[in-house]
N, C-alpha and C positions, 0 to 999 in steps of 0.2 A: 648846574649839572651835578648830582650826584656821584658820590664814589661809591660803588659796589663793594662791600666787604668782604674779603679774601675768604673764601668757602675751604674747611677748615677738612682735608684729607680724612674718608672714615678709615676707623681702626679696625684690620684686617684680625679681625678674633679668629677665623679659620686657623688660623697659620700656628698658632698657641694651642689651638683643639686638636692639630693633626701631631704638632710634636709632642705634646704631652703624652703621650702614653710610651714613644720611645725614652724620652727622658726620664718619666717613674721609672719604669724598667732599667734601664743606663742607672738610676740613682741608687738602685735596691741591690742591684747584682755588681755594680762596682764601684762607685762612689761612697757608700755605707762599709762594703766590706775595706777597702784602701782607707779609711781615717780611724776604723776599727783596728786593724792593724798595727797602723802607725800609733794608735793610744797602746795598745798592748804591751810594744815594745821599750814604752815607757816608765813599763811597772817590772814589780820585780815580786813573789811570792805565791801563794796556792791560791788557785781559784777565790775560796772563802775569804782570803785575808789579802789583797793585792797591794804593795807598799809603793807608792810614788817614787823614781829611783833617777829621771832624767835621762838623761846620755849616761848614766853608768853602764846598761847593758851594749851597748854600741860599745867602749872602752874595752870592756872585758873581752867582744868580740875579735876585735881589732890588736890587744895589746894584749891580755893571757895567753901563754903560748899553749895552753889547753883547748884552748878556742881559735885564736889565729890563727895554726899552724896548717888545719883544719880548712878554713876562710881562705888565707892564701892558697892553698892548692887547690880546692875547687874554684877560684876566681883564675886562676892561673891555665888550667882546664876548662872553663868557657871561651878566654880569651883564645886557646890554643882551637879550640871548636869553632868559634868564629873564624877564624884567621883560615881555615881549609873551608868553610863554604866561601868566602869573599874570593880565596884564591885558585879553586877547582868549580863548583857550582856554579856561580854567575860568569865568570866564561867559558865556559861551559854552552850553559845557557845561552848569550849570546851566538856565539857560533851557529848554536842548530836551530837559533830562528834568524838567523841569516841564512842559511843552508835552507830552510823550509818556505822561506818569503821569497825562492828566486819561481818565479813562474813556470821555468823550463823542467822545474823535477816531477818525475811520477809521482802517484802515492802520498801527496802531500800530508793529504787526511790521516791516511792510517801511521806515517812517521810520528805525527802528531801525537794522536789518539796513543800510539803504543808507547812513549816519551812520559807522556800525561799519566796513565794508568796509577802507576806507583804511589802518585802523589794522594790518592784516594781511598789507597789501602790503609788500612790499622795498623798504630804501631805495635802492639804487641803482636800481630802477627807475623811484622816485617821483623820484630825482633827477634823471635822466635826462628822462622824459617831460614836467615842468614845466622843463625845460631846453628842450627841444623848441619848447612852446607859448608860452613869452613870446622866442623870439628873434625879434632883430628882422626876419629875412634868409626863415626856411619857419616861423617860428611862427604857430600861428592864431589868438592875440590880438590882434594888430594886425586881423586881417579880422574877427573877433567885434565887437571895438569900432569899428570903423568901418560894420559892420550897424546900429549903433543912435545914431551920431553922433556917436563919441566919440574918434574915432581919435588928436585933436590929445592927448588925456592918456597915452597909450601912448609909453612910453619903455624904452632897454633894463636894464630895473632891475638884472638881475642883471649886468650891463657898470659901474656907477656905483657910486662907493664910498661915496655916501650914502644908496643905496635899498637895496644888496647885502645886506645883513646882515637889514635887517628883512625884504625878499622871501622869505630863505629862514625866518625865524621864521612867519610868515604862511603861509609851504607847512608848513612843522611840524605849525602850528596844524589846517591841515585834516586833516594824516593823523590826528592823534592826538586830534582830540576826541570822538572817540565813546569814550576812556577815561572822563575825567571826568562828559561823558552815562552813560556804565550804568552808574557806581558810586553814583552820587546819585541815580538812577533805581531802584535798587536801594536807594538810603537809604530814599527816600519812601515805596518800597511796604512796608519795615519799621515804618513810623508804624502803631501801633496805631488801629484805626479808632476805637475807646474815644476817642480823645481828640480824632480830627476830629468826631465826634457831638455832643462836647459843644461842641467852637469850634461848631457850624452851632445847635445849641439857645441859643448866644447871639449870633446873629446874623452870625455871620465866616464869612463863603466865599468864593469867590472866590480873587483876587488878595490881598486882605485875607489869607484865610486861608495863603497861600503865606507871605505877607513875615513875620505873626505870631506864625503856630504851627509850619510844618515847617520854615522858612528856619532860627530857630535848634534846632530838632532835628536837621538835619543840619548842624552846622556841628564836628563832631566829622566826619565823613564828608572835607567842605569840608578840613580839617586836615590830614587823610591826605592827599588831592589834592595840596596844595600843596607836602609835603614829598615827594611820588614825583616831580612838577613839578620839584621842584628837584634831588633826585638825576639824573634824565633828563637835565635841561639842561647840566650840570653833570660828565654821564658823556659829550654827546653828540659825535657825529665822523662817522658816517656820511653824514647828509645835507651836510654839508658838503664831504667829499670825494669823494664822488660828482656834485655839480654844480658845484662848483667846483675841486676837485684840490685836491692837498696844500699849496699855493703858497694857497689861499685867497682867492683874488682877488675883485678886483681891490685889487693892493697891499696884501695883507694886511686886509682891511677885515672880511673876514668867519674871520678867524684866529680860531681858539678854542683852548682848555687843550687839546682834544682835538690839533688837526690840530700846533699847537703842539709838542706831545709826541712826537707822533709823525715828524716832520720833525727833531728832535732826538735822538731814542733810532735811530732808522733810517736818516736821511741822506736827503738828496733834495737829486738832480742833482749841483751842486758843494758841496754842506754835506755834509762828513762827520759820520757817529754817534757817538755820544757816550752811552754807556749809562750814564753816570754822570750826566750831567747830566738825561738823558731820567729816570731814576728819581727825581734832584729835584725836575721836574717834576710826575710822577704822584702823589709825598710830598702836594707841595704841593694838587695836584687833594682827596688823601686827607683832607687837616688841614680844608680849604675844607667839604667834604661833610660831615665828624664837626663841625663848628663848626655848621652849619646843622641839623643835624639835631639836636644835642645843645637847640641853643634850642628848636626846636620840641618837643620831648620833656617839657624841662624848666621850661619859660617859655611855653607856648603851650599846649601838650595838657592839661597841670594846671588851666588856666581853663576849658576847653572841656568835661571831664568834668561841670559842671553842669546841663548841657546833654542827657546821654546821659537814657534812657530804660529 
C-alpha cells in the first residue's frame, strides 16, 4: 500500500492582487510621509545644507524655555480638549442612542438624522458661523438670552482666555456627537434579543436593564469611542484655525499641537519656518498618539473582551 503524498495547499495570489493597490496607496500617503518626517526632525539646517543633529531638536523642544513653554501649553490644551470630549461628548452620545434604540419613540429617524447632520458639515464653516453667533457686536446669542432673561450670563467667550479653549471643545462637542450616538446605537441594536428576554423573564427592564445588561455589553464599542476621541483630539487643528487663526487667541490660550505645528513648520507673520523643528513637532504629536493607543490596545481593550458577545 502506497502513501499518497500530502498535496501541497495552492498559493492564494488573489489575495496579494487585491490588497496591493490599498497598500501602494497606504505606503505613499502615509507610510513614506511618517519616516520622512521622523528623518527630518533629525536634522538641523537649510534645505541646501541639512546637518545631522540626533535628539538635539526634541531637547531643544522639550528643554529651551523658547520652545517648551510653547510645547507645554499647547500639549496642556489638547489634554484639556480631550478631557471635555471624553467627559460631555461620549455621554452624551450614549444617552441619546439609548434614548433612540427604545422602540417605543416617534421619529426615531429624523432625531437621528438631525443629531448626525453636524457631523458632516465643514469645519470652517462651523467655525465661522458659531463665530458669528456668540459675538458680542451682530451675534444672536446675546438677543436669544436676553428672550428668556438671561442676557446678564452672555459674555464674549470666545475673546476671554479662560472661556476660549473650552467654548470651542463645546462647539466640537455638538458637531461631532452624533459619532458616538450611531456607533453605540448601532452597539445596542447588535445585543442579541436572546439575552434581553431573559434580563425582562427576570424582571430587569427598564433603565435597570440599560445600566445591567447592554451598558457593559457595549463597553468594548465605548472603548473604541474613546480611543477615535482621542486620536481626533489629538490630530485636531481645523476648528481652531478657522475661528480663531493660527495665533490662537486669545494669547495663545486655545494653542494646540496642531495650530502649534503648524506656525512652526510654515511660519506666520514675523516667525520664520523651521521644518526641522515643525517635524519635531509632528514626531512628537506621533509618539503622544502611538503611547495612547498602545495602552488602550494593550491595557484596556484585553479587559474589555469579557464583555464581548
Amino acid at each position: 500500500m502506497t502513501v499518497q503524498p500530502a498535496s501541497k495547499k495552492p498559493i492564494r495570489w488573489h489575495i496579494a492582487v487585491f490588497l496591493a493597490p490599498a497598500l501602494l496607496v497606504y505606503t505613499v500617503v502615509m507610510i513614506l510621509p511618517l519616516f520622512g518626517t521622523l528623518q527630518l526632525s533629525l536634522f538641523r539646517g537649510t534645505p541646501e545644507a541639512q546637518v545631522f543633529v540626533g535628539l538635539e531638536n526634541f531637547r531643544t523642544l522639550l528643554g529651551d524655555p523658547r520652545w517648551s513653554a510653547s510645547f507645554w501649553n499647547a500639549l496642556w490644551n489638547n489634554v484639556w480638549f480631550f478631557i471635555i470630549h471624553m467627559a460631555v461628548q461620549n455621554p452624551i452620545g450614549i444617552l441619546l442612542a439609548a434614548l433612540l434604540s427604545n422602540p417605543r419613540l416617534r421619529l426615531r429617524g429624523f432625531y437621528r438624522t438631525a443629531i448626525f447632520v453636524p457631523t458632516i458639515l465643514s469645519f470652517v464653516i462651523v467655525g465661522f458661523v458659531w463665530k458669528l453667533i456668540l459675538s458680542p457686536i451682530w451675534g444672536v446669542a446675546p438677543s436669544l438670552l436676553d428672550l428668556v432673561g438671561l442676557k446678564s450670563l452672555f459674555a464674549p467667550w470666545l475673546g476671554k482666555e479662560e472661556y476660549a479653549l473650552t467654548t470651542l471643545g463645546l462647539i466640537s462637542v455638538w458637531q461631532f456627537v452624533g459619532i458616538p450616538m450611531m456607533l453605540i446605537y448601532a452597539a445596542l441594536l447588535a445585543i442579541p434579543d436572546e439575552i434581553l428576554e431573559a434580563a425582562e423573564y427576570d424582571g430587569i427592564t427598564g433603565m435597570a436593564q440599560f445600566w445591567k445588561i447592554k451598558l457593559p455589553l457595549i463597553l468594548p464599542s465605548i472603548g473604541i469611542i474613546s480611543v477615535l476621541t482621542f486620536v481626533g483630539n489629538f490630530n485636531a487643528f481645523d476648528l481652531i484655525y478657522s475661528s480663531q487663526g493660527a495665533m490662537a487667541g486669545p494669547n495663545f490660550s486655545t494653542d494646540i499641537l496642531g495650530t502649534f505645528l503648524y506656525r512652526t513648520f510654515f511660519g506666520f507673520q514675523l516667525q520664520i519656518g523651521d521644518p526641522n523643528m515643525g517635524a519635531t513637532i509632528a514626531s512628537m504629536m506621533f509618539f503622544i498618539i502611538l503611547a495612547g493607543v498602545c495602552l488602550y490596545l494593550f491595557g484596556i481593550q484585553t479587559r474589555l473582551r469579557r464583555y464581548q458577545f
